[in-house]
One Martini backbone bead per residue (centre of mass of N, CA, C, O) as a GRO file, in nm:
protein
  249
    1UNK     BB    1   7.357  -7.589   3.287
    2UNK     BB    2   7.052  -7.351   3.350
    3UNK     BB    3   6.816  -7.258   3.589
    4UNK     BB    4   6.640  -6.952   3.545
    5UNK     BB    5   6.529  -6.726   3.832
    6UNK     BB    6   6.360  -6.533   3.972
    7UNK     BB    7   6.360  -6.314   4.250
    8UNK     BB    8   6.053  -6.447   4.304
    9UNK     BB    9   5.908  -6.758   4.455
   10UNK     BB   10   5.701  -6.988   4.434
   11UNK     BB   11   5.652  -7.273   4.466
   12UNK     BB   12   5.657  -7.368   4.165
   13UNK     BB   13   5.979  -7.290   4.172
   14UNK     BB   14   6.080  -7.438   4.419
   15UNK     BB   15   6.035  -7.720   4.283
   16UNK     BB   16   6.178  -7.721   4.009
   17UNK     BB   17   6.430  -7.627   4.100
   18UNK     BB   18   6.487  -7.889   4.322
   19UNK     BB   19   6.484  -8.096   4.082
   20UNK     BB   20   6.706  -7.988   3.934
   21UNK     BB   21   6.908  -8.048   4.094
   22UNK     BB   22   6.899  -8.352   4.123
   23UNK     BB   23   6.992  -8.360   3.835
   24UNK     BB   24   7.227  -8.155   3.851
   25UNK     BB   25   7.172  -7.887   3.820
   26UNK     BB   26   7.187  -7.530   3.762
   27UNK     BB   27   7.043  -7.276   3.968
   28UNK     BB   28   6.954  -6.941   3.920
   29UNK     BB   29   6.892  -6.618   4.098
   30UNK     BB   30   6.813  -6.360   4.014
   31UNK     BB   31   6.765  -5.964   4.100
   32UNK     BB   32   6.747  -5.906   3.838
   33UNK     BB   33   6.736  -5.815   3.466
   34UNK     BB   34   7.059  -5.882   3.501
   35UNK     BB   35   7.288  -6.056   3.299
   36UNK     BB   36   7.519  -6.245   3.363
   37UNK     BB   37   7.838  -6.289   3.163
   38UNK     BB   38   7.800  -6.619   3.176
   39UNK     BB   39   7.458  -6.630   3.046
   40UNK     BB   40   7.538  -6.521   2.775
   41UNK     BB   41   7.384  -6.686   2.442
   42UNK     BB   42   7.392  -6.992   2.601
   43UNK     BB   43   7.266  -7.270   2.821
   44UNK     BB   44   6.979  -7.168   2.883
   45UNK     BB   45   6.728  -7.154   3.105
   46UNK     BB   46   6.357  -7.121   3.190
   47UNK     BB   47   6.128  -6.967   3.500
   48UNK     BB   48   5.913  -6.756   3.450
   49UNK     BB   49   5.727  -6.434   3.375
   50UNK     BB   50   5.678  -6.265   3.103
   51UNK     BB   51   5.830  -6.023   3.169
   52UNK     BB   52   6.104  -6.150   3.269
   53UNK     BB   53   6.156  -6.257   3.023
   54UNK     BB   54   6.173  -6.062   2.818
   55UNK     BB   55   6.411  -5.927   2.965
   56UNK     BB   56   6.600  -6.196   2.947
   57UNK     BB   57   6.621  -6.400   2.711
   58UNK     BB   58   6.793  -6.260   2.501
   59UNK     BB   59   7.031  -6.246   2.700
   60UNK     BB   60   7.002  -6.615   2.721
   61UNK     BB   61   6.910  -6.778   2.467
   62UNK     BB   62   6.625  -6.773   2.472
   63UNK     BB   63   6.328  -6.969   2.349
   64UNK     BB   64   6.001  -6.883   2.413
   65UNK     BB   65   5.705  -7.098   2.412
   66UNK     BB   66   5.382  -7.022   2.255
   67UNK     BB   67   5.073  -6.975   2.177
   68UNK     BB   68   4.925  -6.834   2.006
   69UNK     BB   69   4.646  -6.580   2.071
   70UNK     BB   70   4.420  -6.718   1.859
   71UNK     BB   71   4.349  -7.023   1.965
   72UNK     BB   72   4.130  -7.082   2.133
   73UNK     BB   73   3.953  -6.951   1.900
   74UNK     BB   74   4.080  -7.191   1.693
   75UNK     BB   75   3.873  -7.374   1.799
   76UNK     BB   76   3.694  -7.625   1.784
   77UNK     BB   77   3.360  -7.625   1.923
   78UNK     BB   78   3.428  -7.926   2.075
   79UNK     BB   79   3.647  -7.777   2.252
   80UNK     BB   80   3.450  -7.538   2.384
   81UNK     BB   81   3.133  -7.457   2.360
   82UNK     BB   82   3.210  -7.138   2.296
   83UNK     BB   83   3.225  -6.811   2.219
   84UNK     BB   84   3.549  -6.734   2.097
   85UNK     BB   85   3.746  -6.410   2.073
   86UNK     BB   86   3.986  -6.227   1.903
   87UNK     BB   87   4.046  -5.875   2.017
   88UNK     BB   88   4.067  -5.535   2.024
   89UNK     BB   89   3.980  -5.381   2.302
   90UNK     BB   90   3.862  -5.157   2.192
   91UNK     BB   91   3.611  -5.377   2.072
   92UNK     BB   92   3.520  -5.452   2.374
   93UNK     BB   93   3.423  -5.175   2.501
   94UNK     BB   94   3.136  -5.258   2.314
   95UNK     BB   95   3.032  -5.446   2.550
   96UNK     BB   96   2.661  -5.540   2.657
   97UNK     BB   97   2.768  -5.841   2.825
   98UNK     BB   98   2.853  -6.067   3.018
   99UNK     BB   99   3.233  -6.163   3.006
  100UNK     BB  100   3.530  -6.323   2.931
  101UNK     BB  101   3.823  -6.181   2.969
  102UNK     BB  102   4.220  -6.235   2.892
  103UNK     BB  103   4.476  -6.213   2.802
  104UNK     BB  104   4.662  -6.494   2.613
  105UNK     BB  105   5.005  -6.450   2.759
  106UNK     BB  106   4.913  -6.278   2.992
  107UNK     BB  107   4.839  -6.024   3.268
  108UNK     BB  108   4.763  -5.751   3.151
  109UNK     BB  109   4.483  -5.881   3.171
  110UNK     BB  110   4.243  -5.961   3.401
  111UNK     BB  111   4.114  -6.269   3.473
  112UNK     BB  112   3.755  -6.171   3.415
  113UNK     BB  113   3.435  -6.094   3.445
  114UNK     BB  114   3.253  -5.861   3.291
  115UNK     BB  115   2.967  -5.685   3.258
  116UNK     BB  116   3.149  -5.511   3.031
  117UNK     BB  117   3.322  -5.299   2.877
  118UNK     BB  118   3.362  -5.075   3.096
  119UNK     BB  119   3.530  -5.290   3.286
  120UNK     BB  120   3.785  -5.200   3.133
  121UNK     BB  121   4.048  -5.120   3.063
  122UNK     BB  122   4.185  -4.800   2.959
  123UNK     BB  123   4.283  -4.608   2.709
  124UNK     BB  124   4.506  -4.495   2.967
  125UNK     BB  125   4.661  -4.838   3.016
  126UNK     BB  126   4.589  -4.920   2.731
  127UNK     BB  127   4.620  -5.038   2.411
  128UNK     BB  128   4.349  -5.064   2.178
  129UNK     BB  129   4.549  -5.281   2.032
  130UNK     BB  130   4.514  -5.519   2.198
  131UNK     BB  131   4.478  -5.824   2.254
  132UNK     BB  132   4.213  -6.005   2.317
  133UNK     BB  133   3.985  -6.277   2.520
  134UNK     BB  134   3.643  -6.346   2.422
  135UNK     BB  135   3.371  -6.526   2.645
  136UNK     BB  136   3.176  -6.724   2.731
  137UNK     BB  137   3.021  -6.803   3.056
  138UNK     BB  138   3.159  -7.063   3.246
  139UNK     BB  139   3.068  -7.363   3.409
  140UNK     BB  140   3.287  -7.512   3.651
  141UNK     BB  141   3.354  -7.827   3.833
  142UNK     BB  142   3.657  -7.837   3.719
  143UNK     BB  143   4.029  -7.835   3.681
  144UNK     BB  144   4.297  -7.871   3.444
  145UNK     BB  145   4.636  -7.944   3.451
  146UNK     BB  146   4.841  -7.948   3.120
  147UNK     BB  147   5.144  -8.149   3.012
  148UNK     BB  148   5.303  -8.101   2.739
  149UNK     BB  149   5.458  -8.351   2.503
  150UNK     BB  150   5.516  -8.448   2.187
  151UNK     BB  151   5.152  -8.516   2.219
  152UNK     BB  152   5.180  -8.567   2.511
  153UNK     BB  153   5.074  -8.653   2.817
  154UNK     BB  154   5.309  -8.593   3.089
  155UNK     BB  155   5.128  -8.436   3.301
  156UNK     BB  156   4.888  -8.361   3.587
  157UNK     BB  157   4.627  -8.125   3.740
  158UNK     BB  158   4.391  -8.060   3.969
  159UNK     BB  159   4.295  -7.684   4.069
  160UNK     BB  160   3.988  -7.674   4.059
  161UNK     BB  161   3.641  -7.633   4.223
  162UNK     BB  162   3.421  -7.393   4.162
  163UNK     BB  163   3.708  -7.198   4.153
  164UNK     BB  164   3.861  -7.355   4.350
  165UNK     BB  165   4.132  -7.419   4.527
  166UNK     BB  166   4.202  -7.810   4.405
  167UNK     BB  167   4.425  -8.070   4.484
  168UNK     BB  168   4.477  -8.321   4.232
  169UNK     BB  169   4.480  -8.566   4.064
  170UNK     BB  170   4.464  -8.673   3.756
  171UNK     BB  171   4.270  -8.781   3.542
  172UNK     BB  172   4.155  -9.004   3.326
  173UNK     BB  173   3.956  -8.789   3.155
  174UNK     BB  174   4.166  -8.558   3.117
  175UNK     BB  175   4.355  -8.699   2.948
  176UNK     BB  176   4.204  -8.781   2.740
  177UNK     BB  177   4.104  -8.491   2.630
  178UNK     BB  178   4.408  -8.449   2.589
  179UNK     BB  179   4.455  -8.654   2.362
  180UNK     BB  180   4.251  -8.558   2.146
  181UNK     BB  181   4.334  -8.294   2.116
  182UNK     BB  182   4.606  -8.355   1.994
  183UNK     BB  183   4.515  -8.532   1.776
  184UNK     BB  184   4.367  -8.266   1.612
  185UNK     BB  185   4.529  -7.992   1.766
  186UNK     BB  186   4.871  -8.012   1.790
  187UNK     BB  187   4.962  -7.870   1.524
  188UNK     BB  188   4.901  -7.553   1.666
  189UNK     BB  189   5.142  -7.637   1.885
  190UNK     BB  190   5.386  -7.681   2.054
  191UNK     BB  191   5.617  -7.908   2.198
  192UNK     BB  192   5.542  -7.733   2.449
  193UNK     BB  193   5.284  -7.715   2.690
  194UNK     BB  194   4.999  -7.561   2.853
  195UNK     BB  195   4.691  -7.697   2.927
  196UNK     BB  196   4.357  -7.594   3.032
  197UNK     BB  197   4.063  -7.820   3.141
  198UNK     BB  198   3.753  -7.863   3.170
  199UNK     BB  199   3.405  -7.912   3.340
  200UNK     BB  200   3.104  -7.897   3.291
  201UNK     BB  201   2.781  -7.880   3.485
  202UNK     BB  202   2.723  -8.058   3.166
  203UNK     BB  203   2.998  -8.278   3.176
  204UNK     BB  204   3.198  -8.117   2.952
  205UNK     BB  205   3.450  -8.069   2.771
  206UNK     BB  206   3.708  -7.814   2.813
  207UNK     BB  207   3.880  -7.577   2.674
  208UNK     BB  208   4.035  -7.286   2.869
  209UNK     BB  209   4.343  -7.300   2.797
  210UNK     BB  210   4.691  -7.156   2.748
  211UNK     BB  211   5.022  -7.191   2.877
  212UNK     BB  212   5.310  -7.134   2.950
  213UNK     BB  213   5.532  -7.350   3.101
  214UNK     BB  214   5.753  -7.120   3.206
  215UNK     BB  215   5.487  -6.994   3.377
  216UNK     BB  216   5.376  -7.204   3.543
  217UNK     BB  217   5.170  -7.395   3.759
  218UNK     BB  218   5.247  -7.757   3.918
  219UNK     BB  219   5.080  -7.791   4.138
  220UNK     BB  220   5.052  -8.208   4.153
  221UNK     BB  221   5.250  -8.234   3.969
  222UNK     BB  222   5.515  -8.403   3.836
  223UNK     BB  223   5.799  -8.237   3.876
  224UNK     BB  224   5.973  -8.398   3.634
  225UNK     BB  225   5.790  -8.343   3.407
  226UNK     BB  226   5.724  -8.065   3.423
  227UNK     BB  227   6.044  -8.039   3.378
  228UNK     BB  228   6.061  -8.109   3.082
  229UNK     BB  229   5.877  -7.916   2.933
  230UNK     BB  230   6.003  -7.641   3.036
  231UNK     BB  231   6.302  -7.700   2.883
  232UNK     BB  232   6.173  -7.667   2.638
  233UNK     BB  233   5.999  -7.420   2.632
  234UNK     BB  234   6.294  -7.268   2.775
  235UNK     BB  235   6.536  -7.291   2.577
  236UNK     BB  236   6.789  -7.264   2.337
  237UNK     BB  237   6.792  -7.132   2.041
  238UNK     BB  238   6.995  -7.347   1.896
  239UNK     BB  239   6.776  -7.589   2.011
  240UNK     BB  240   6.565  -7.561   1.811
  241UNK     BB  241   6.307  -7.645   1.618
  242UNK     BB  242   6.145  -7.616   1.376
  243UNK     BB  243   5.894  -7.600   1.429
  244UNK     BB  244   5.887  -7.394   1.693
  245UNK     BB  245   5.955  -7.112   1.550
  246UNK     BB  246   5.613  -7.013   1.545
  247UNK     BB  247   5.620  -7.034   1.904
  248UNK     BB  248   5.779  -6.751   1.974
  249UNK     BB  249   5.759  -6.467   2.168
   0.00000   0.00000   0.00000
């Protein structure tokens, strides 16, 4: 059982890397794309960004899973409190009015306010068929990361106020507001995954986005909870769960 990550390592896989090891896990840092015959197959997981994942994952028999694309749009009104759509980004170049656009699973469209449509990536960067996420503008007052596993918050991190990177341990309210959201529409999500949720500076909860858990830094989350979140994000495709089948990346 190894825990396979990419060639250069954030601080927050280095703390998972070593959490890993404590457990006695075997973990492996590859150097490139390729992957060595003795990892081919199955019994490895992994904890990588989308594009490495992408290269590594069917030659290592992992399953990555994320939540859908439009997941985020399809969430009730009460736990968004703006209105966000997933379109494809030709359709977005027709914003005349500053909106937050985003990549859904990945950092393909960098997560930013843009003036307006003209002001994203244009179709000789982008495919103009690629789904964005499109948002209208709030202010957050603070920023949650939670790692979720089997419908309950397994531990979480606040990251961020009024924009700031600004860690402290989670609050007793962002753990509530992810129990909700769980309660409401756990069964729309993978049964490991991470989502950000904030408060916005009229007191509301809302949820931020969703991300892949093998993807994500685990700020001043418990990194042992968070490593056990991760094991299952992107584990064996043998022990994949039947649920969990169609949040397959």
């Amino acid at each position: 059982m190894a825990l396979v990550l990419p060639p250069r390592l954030t601080a927050s896989a280095r703390t998972l890397r070593d959490t890993a090891r404590q457990r006695g896990m075997r973990t492996v840092q590859l150097p490139d794309h390729e992957v060595p015959a003795g990892l081919r197959g199955g019994g490895a997981y992994l904890h990588a960004g989308p594009f490495f994942a992408d290269a590594v994952a069917p030659a290592l028999g992992v399953a990555p899973l994320e939540a859908p694309a439009d997941w985020l749009a399809r969430l009730p009104d009460a736990f968004v409190r703006r209105e966000i759509r997933a379109v494809p980004i030709g359709e977005a170049y027709g914003l005349r009015r500053p909106a937050f656009v985003k990549s859904p699973n990945d950092k393909s469209i960098p997560a930013l306010i843009y003036a307006d449509g003209s002001r994203l990536p244009g179709p000789d960067a982008v495919d103009p068929r690629t789904t964005v996420l499109v948002s209208d503008v709030l202010v957050l007052e603070a920023e949650y990361r939670l790692y979720l596993l089997d419908g309950q918050v397994r531990t979480g991190s606040r990251y961020a106020t009024r924009g700031r990177l600004h860690l402290a341990p989670l609050s007793g309210a962002a753990r509530a507001f992810g129990a909700e959201l769980l309660a409401a529409c756990g069964h729309t999500l993978p049964s490991a995954i991470v989502v950000d949720v904030g408060v916005t500076d009229a007191g509301q909860w809302v949820v931020v986005e969703a991300n892949a858990a093998w993807a994500s830094g685990c700020y001043a989350s418990d990194p042992d909870r968070a490593l056990d979140v991760v094991l299952r994000a992107a584990g064996p495709a043998a022990h994949l769960a039947e649920r969990d089948s169609p949040f397959v990346r």
